[in-house]
C-alpha positions in Angstrom: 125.5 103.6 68.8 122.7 103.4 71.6 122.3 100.8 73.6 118.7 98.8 73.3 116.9 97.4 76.1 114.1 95.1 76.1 111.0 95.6 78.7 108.9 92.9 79.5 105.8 94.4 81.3 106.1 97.5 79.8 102.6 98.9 80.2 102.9 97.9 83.9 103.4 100.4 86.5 107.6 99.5 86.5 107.7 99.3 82.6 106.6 102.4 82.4 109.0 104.4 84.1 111.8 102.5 83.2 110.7 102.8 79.9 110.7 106.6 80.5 114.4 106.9 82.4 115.5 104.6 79.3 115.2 107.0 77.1 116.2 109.9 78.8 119.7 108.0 78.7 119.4 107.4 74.8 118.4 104.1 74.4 116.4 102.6 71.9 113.5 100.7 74.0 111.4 97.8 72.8 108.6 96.8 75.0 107.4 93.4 74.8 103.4 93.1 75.1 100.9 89.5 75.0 98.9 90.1 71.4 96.0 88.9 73.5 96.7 91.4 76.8 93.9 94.0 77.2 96.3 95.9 79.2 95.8 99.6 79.0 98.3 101.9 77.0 97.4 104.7 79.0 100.9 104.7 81.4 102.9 105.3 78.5 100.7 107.2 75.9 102.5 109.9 76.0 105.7 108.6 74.8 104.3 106.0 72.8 106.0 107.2 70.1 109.6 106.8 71.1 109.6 103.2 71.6 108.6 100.0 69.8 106.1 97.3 70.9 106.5 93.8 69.8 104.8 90.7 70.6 105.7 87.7 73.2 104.6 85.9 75.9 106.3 84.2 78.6 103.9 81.1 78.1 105.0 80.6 74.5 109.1 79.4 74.3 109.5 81.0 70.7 107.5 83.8 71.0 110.7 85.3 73.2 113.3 83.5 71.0 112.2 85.5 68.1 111.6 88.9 70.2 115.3 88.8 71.5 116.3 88.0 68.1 114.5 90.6 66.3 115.4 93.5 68.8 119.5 92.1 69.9 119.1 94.3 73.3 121.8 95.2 75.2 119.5 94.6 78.7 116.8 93.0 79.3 114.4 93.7 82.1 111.7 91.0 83.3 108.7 93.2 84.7 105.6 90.9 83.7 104.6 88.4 85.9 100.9 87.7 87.9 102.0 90.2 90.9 98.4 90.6 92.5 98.9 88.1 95.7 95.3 87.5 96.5 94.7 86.1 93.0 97.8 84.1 93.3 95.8 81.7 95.3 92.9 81.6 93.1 95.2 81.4 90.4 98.2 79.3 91.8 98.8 77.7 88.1 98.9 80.4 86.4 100.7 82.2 88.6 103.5 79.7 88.2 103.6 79.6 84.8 103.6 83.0 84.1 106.1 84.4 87.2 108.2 81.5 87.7 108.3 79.2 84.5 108.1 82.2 82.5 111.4 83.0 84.0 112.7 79.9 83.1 112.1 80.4 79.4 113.5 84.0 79.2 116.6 83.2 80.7 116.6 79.9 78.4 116.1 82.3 75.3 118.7 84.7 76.1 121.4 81.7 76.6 120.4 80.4 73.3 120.0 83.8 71.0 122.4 86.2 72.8 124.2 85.3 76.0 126.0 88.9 76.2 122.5 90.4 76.9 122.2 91.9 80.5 119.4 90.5 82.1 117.2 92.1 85.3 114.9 89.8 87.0 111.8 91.8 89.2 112.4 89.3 92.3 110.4 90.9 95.2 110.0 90.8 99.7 107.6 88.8 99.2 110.0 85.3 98.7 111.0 86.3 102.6 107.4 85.1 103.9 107.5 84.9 107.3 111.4 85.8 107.7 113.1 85.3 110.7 115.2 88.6 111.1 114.3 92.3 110.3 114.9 94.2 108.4 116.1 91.2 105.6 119.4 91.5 103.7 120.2 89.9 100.9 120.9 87.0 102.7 117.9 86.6 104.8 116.1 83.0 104.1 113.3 82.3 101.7 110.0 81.2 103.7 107.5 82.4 100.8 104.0 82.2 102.2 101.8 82.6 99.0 101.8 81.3 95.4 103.2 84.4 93.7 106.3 84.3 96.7 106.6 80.7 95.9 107.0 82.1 92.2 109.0 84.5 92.8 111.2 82.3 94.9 111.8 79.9 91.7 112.7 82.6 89.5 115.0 84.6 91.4 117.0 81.1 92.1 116.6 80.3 88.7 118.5 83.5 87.5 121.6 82.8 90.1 121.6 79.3 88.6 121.8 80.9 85.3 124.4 83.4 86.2 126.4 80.7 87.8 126.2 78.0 84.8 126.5 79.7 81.8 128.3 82.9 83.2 125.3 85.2 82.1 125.3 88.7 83.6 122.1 88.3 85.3 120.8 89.8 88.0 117.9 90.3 90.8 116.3 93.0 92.6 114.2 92.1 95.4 111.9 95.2 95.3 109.5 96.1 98.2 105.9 97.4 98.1 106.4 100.6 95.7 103.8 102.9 94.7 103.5 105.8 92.2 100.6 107.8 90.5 100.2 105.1 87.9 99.4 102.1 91.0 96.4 100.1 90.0 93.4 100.9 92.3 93.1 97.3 93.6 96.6 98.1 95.8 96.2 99.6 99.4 97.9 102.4 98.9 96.1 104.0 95.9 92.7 102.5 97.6 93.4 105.0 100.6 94.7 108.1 98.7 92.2 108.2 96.0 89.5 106.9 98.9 90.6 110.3 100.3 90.3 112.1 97.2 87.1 111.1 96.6 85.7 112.0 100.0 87.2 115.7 99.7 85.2 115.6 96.5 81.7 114.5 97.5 81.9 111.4 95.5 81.6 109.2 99.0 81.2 109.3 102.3 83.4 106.4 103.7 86.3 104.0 103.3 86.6 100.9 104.6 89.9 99.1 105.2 91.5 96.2 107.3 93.9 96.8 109.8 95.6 100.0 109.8 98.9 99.0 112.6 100.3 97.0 109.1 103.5 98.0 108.6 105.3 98.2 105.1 108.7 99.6 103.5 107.3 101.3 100.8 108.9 103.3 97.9 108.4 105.7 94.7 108.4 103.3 91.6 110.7 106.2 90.2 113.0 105.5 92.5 112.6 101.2 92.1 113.5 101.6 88.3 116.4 103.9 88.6 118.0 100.9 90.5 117.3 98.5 88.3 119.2 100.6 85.7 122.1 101.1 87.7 122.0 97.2 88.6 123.1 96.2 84.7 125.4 99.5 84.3 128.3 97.4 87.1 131.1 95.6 85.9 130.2 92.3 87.5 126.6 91.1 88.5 124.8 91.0 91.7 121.9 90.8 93.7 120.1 93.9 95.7 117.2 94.5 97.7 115.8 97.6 96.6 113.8 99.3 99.6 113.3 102.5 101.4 114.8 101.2 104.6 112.0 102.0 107.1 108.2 101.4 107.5 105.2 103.4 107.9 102.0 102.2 109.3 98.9 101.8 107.2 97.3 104.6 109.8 100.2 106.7 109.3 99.1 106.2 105.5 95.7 107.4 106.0 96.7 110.3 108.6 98.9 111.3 106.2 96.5 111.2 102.9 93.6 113.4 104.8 95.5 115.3 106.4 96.9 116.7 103.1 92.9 117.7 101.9 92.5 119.6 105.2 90.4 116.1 106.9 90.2 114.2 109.5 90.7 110.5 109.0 88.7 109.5 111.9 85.6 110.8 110.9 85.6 108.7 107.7 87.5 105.4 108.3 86.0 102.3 109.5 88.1 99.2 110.1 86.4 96.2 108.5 88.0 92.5 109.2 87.3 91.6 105.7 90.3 93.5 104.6 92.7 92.0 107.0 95.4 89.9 105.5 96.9 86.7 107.3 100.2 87.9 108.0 99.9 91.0 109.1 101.5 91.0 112.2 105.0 90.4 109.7 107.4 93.0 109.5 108.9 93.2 105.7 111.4 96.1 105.7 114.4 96.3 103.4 118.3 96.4 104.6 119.6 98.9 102.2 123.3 99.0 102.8 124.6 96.5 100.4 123.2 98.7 97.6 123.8 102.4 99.3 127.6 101.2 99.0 127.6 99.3 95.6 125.9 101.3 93.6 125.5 104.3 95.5 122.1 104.5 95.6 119.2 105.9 97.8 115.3 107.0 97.3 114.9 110.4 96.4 111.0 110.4 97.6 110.4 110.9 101.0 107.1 109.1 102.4 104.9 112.2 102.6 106.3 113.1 99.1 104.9 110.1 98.0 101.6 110.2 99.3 101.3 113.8 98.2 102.4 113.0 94.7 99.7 110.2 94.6 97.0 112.3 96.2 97.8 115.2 93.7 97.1 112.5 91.3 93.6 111.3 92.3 92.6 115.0 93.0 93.5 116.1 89.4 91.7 113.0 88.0 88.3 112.9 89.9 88.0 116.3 89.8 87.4 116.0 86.0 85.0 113.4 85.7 
C-alpha cells in the first residue's frame, strides 16, 4: 500500500517540490491549504491532478485534527509558516501565531489523532541570530534576532519536547537561504537574477540593491526537500542542518547572474542603503557533516547551476510577456 504524506505549505516554494519528489516515490500526497489563502496554484499546476487539497489552518486547533484524521498520513511535513523576515516585525503577532503556535497545535493534533505519524518541522538559520561560531552545527546556540527567528526558535524546541515526551518521531531541519525557479520576487536572489533578466531584455535600465559583500549559504530547494524526505525514511529521529556548506557573496551573485547574459554588472548596479539589512556583517553558513554521514546526503546543484537555472527561468518568462 503507499505511503501518504501530508504537506502543509504546499503551494509554497518547498511544498511544491516535495510534493513533486513525493510522488515520484509513490505516495499518495495530501496538501493542506487555508480556505481563505489567495496563494497562487501556479507552482504545482501541473501536477495538480495527482494529489489532493484539503482544508486547515494552523490558527484553528480542529481544522488539523480533522485533516490528520481524514487523510491518516504516514509523514507529515510543516512547510507553512510567515517566512518573510521583514514582515515579521510589522507583523510580530501574527508571525507567532502562525510559525510558532501553529507548531504547537500540529504537533498537539498528531499526539492526539495518530501518534505513529512522522512529523518534519521546517526549523531554519535564522534561530542562530547572531551566533557565536561559524559555520553553526547542530549544536550551535539559539540567539534569534527577529520575530520569525524567535518563532522559529519556539517551534523547533517545541518538536524536541514533543519527541522527548510522548516518544513521537519528530524531527527538524534547520534549512538555510534556498532558492529555485519558483522563489517569490520579493527574495534577493530572484530580485537580482530576474533584475538581470530584465535588463538583457530592455524592460529596465537599472537595479538597485544593498550591500553586495553579504555573505549567505545558499541552496537549490530541490536539494532542501530531498533531505527532508530522507530525514523521516531513518530508523530513529534526529535533527539536521540542511546547507550547502559554503557562502557566496551577494556580488558574486550578481557577477555571476550578468555574466551568464553576456553583461557587465557594473554598468547597471547601484548600491542603495535602503536595502541594507542590520546584520549584515553576520556570517550564517551551514556545518554539513552530521547529515553527509547520517544520511548520506549532499546538494547536487552547484552555485552557478543555480543561478543559471534561475536565470534560464526569468529569461523564458519575460521574454513572453
Amino acid at each position: 500500500m503507499a505511503k501518504k504524506a501530508l504537506i502543509t505549505g504546499l503551494t509554497g516554494q518547498d511544498g511544491s517540490y516535495l510534493a513533486e519528489l513525493l510522488l515520484t516515490q509513490g505516495y499518495q500526497v495530501y496538501g493542506m491549504v487555508r480556505r481563505s489563502s489567495s496563494s497562487s496554484f501556479e507552482r504545482i499546476s501541473h501536477f495538480s491532478d495527482r494529489i489532493e487539497v484539503i482544508p486547515g489552518d494552523l490558527l484553528d486547533q480542529f481544522s488539523l485534527i480533522d485533516a490528520i484524521e481524514q487523510t491518516q498520513p504516514d509523514e507529515i511535513y510543516n512547510l507553512a509558516a510567515q517566512s518573510y523576515v521583514p514582515l515579521s516585525w510589522t507583523q510580530p503577532s501574527l508571525t507567532a501565531e502562525y510559525t510558532a503556535l501553529g507548531v504547537s497545535r500540529l504537533l498537539e493534533a498528531i499526539r492526539r489523532c495518530k501518534p505513529s505519524t512522522r512529523f518534519y518541522q521546517a526549523s531554519s538559520s535564522e534561530v542562530f541570530g547572531q551566533p557565536d561560531e561559524s559555520p553553526q552545527t547542530e549544536r550551535t546556540a539559539f540567539r534569534p534576532r527577529n520575530p520569525y527567528g524567535v518563532a522559529k526558535a519556539y517551534a523547533h524546541w517545541m518538536t524536541i519536547n514533543y519527541r522527548q515526551k510522548y516518544d513521537l518521531y519528530a524531527c527538524c531541519g534547520i534549512t538555510y537561504t534556498h532558492e529555485s525557479p519558483r522563489r517569490g520576487a520579493e527574495f534577493v536572489f530572484r530580485k537580482i537574477t530576474r533584475g538581470a533578466v530584465q535588463i538583457k531584455l530592455g524592460l529596465a535600465t537599472e537595479l538597485r540593491l544593498g550591500n553586495l559583500e553579504a555573505r549567505r549559504d545558499w541552496c537549490h530547494a530541490e536539494d532542501v526537500v530531498a533531505a527532508m524526505w530522507l530525514m523521516l525514511q531513518q530508523d530513529a529521529p534526529d535533527d539536521y542542518i540542511i546547507a550547502s556548506g559554503e557562502t557566496h557573496s551577494v556580488r558574486e551573485l550578481v557577477d555571476c547572474s550578468f555574466s551568464y547574459l553576456g553583461l557587465d554588472y557594473q554598468k547597471y548596479v547601484s548600491v542603495d542603503p535602503e536595502f541594507y539589512r542590520p546584520d549584515e556583517e553576520v556570517q550564517l553558513v551551514g556545518a554539513i557533516d552530521k547529515i553527509r554521514a547520517d544520511l548520506n546526503w549532499r546538494p547536487k546543484y552547484s552555485f552557478q547551476q543555480l543561478v543559471e537555472s534561475m536565470v534560464d527561468y526569468d529569461f523564458k518568462v519575460l521574454s513572453e510577456l
